[in-house]
Residue frames as a rotation matrix with the C-alpha (Angstrom) as fourth column:
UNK 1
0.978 -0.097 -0.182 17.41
-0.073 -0.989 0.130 -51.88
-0.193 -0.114 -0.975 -2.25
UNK 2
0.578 -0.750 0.320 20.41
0.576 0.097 -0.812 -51.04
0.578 0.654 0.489 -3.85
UNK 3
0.651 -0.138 -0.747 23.27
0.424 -0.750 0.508 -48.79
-0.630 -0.647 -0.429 -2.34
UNK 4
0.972 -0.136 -0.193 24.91
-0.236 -0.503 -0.831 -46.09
0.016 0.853 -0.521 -4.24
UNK 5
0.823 -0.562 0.083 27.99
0.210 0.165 -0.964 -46.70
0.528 0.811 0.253 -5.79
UNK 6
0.092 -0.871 0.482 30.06
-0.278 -0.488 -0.828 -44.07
0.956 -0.058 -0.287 -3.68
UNK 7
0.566 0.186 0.803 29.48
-0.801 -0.106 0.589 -45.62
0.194 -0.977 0.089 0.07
UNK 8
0.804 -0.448 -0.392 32.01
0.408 0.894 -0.186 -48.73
0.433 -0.010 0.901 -0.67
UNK 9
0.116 -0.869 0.481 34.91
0.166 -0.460 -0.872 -46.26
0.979 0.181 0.091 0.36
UNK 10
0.020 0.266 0.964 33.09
-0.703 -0.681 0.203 -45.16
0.711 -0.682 0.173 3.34
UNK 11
0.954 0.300 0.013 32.50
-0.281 0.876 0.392 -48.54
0.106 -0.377 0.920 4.55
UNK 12
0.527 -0.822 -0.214 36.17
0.375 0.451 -0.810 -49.38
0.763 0.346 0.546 3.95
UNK 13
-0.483 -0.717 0.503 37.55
-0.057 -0.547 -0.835 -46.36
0.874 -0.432 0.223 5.93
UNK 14
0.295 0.668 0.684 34.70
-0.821 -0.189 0.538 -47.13
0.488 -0.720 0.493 8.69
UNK 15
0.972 -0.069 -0.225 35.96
0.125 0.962 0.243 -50.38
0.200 -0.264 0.944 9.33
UNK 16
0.266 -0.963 -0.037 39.90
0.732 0.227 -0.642 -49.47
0.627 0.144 0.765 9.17
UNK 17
-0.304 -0.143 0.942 39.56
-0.429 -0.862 -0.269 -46.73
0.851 -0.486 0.201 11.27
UNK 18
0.677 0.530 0.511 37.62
-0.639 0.078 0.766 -48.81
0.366 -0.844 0.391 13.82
UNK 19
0.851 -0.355 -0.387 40.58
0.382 0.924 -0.006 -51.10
0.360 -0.143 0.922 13.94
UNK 20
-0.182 -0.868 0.462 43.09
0.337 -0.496 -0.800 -48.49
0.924 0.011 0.383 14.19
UNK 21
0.136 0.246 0.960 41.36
-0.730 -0.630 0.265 -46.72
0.670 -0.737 0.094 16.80
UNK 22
0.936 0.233 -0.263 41.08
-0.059 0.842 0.537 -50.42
0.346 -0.487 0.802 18.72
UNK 23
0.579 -0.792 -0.195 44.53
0.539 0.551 -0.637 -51.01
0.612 0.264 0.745 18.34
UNK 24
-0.135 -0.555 0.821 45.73
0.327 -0.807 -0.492 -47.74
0.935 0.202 0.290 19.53
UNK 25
0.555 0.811 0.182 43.24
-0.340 0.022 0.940 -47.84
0.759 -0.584 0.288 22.26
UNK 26
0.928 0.232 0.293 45.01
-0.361 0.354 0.863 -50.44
0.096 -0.906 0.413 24.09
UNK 27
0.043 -0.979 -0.197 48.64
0.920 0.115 -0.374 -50.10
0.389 -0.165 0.906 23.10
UNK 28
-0.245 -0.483 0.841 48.25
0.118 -0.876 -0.468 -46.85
0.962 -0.016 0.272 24.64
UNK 29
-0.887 0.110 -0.448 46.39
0.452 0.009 -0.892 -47.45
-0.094 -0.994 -0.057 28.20
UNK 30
-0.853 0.393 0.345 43.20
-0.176 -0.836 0.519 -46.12
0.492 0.382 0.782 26.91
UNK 31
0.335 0.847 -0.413 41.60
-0.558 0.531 0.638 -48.62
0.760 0.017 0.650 27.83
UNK 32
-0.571 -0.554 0.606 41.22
-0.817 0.313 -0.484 -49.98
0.079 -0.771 -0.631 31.11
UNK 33
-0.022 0.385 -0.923 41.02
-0.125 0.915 0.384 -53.84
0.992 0.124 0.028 31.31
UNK 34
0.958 0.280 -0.066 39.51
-0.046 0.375 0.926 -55.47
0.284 -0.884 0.372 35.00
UNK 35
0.548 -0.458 -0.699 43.08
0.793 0.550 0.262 -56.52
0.265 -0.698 0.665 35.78
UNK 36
-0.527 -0.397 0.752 44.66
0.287 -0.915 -0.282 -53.03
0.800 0.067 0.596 35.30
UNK 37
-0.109 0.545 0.832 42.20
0.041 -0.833 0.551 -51.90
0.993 0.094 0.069 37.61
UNK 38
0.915 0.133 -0.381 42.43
0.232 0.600 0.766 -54.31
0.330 -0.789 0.518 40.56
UNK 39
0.103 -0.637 -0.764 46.01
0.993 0.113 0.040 -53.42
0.061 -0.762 0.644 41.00
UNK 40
-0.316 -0.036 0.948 45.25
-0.072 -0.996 -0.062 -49.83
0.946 -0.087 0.312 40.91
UNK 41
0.509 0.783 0.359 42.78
-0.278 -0.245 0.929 -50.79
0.815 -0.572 0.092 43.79
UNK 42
0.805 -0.404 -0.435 45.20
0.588 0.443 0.676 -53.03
-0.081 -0.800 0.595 46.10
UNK 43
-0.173 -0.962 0.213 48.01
0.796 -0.264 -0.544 -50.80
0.579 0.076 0.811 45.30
UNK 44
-0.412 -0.069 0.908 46.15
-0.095 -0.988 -0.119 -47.75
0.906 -0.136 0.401 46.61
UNK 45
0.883 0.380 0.276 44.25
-0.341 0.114 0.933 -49.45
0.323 -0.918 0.230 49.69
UNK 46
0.403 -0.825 -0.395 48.35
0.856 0.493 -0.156 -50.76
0.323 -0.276 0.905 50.29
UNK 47
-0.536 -0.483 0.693 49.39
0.477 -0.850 -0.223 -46.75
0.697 0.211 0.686 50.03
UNK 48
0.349 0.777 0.523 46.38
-0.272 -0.451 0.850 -45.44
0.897 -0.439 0.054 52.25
UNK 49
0.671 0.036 -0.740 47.68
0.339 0.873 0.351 -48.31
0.659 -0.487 0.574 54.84
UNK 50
-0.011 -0.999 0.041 51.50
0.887 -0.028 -0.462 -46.90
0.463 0.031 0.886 54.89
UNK 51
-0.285 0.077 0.956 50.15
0.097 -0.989 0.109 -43.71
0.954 0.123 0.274 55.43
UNK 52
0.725 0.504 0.470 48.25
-0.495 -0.093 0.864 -43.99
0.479 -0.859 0.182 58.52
UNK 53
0.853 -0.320 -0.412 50.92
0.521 0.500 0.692 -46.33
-0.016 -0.805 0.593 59.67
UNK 54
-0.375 -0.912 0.165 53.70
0.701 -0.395 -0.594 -43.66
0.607 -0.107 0.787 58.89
UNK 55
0.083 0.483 0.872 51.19
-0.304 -0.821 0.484 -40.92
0.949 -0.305 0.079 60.91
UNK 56
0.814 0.579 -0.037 51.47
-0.105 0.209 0.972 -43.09
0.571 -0.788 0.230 63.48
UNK 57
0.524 -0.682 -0.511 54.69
0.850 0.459 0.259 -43.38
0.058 -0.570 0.820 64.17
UNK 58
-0.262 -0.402 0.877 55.26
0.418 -0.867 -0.272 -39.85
0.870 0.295 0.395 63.92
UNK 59
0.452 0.874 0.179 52.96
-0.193 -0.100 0.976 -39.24
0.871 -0.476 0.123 65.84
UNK 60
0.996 0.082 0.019 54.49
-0.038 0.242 0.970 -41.02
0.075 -0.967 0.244 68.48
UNK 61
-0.233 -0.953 -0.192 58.17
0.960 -0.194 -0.203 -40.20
0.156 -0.232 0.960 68.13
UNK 62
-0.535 -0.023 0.845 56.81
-0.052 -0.997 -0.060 -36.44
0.843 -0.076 0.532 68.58
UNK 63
0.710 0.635 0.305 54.67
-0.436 0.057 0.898 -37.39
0.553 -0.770 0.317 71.55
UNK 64
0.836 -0.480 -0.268 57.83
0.500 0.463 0.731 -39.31
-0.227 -0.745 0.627 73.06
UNK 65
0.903 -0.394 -0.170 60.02
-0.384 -0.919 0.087 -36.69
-0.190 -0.014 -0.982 72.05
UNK 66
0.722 0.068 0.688 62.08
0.246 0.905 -0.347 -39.27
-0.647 0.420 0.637 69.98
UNK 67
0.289 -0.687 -0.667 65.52
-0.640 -0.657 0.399 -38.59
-0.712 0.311 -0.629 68.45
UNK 68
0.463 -0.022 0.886 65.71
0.297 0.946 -0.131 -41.73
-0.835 0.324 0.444 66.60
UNK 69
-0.274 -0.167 -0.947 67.44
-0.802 -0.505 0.320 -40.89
-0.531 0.847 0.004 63.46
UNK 70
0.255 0.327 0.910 65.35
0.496 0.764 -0.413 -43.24
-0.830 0.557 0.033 60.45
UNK 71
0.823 -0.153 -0.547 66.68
-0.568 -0.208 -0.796 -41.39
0.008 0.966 -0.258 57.22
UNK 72
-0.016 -0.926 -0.377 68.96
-0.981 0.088 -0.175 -43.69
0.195 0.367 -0.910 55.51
UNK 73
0.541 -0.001 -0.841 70.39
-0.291 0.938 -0.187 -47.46
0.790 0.346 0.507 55.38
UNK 74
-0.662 -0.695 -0.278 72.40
-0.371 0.627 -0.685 -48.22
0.651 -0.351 -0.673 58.01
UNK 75
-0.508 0.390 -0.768 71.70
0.319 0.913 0.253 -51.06
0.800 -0.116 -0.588 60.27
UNK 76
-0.745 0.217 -0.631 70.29
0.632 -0.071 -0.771 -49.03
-0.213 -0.974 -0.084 63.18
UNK 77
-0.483 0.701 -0.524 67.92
-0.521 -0.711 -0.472 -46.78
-0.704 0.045 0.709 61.21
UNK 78
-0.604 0.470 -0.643 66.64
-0.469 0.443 0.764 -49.68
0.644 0.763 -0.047 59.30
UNK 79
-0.703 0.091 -0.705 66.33
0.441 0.834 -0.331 -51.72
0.558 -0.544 -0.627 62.09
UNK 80
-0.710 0.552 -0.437 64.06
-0.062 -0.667 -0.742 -48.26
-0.701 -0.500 0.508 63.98
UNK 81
-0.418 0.726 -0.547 62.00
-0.906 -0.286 0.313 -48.25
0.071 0.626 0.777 60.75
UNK 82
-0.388 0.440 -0.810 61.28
-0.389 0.718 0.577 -51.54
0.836 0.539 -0.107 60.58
UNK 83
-0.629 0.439 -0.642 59.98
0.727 0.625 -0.284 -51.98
0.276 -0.645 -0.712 63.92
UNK 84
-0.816 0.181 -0.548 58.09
-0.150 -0.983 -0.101 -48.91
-0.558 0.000 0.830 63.76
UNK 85
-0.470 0.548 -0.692 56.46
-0.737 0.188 0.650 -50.13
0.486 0.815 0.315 60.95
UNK 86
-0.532 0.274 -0.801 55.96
0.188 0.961 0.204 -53.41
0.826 -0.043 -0.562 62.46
UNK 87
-0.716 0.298 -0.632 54.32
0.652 -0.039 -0.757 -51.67
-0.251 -0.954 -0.167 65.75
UNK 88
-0.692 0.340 -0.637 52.32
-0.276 -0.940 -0.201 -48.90
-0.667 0.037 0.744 64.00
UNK 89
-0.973 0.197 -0.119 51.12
-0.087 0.163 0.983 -50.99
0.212 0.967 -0.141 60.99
UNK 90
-0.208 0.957 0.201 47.05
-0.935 -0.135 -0.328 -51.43
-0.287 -0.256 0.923 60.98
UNK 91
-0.960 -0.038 0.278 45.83
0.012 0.984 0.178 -54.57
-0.280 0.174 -0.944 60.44
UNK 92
-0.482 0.865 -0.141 42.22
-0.710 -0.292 0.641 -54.55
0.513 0.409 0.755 58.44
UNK 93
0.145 0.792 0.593 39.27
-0.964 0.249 -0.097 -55.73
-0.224 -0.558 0.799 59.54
UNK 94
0.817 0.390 0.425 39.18
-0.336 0.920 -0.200 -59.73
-0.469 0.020 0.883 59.48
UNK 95
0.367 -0.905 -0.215 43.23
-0.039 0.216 -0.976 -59.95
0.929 0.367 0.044 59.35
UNK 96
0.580 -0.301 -0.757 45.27
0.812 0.144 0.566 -61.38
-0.062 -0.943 0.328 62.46
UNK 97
-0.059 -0.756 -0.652 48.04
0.483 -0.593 0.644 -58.80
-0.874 -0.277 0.400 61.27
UNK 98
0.481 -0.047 -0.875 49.44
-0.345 -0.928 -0.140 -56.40
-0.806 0.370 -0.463 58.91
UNK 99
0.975 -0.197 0.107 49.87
0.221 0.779 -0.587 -57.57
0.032 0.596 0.803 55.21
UNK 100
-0.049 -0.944 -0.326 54.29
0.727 -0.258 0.637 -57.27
-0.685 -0.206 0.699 54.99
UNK 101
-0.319 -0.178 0.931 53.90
0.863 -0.461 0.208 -55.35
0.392 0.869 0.301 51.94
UNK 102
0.712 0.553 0.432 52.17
0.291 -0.793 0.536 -52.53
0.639 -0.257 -0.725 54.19
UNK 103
0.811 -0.336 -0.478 54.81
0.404 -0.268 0.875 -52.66
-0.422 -0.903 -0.082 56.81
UNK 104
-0.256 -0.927 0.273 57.64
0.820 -0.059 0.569 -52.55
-0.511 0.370 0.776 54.19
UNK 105
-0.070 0.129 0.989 55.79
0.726 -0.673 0.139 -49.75
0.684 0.728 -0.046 52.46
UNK 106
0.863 0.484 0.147 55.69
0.291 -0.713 0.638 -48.03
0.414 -0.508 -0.756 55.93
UNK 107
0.637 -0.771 -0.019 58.99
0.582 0.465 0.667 -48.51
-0.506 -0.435 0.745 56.38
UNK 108
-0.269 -0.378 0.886 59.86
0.948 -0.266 0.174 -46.81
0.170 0.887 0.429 53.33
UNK 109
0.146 0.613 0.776 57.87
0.517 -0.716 0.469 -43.88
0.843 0.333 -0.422 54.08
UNK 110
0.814 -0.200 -0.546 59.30
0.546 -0.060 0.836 -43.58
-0.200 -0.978 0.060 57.61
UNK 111
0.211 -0.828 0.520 62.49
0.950 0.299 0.092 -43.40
-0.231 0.474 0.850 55.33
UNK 112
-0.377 -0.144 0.915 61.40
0.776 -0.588 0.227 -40.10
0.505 0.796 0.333 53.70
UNK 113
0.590 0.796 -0.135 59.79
0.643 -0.362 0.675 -38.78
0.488 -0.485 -0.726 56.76
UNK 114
-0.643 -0.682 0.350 61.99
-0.011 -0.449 -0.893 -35.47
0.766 -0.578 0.281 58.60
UNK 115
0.600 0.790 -0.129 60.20
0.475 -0.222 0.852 -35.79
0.644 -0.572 -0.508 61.79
């Protein structure tokens, strides 16, 4: 079997187009590759973490009626956030403690918190 004459073009642009499209694919983020996805997952079970440990410490500066001021850098409202964090933080199942990256992200989030 023979193929007509005009389907060499087609074949050409079927093939360059599937490369382009490849290419484009994955200089643009189209495509998501296994490792892309894994730190989507540990970033967002790290966020989820911060969260509950910033609820908690709200929580309890509004239950102890808490004036603490934590907005800002200086050494006495870091020093409230970070032990906040470090007292509020959750520790997952089959961990002795909280990973730092959770406490420092609760820390941060204490940061931004008007309680």
């Amino acid at each position: 079997m023979t193929k007509p004459k005009a389907t060499t073009p087609f074949v050409i642009g079927l093939i360059a187009g599937a490369f382009i499209i490849s290419v484009l694919g994955f200089a643009n983020d189209w495509v998501v590759t296994a490792g892309l996805n894994e730190t989507q997952v540990k970033d967002a079970s790290i966020n989820a973490q911060a969260a509950v440990c910033v609820s908690l410490a709200e929580a309890h500066l509004k239950v102890t009626k808490n004036t603490v001021s934590l907005e800002g850098y200086q050494g006495t409202a870091n020093k409230a956030r970070d032990d906040l964090a470090r007292t509020f933080a959750v520790a997952l199942p089959g961990e002795k403690t909280a990973k730092s990256i959770v406490i420092t992200a609760c820390a941060r989030g204490l940061n931004k918190a008007k309680v």
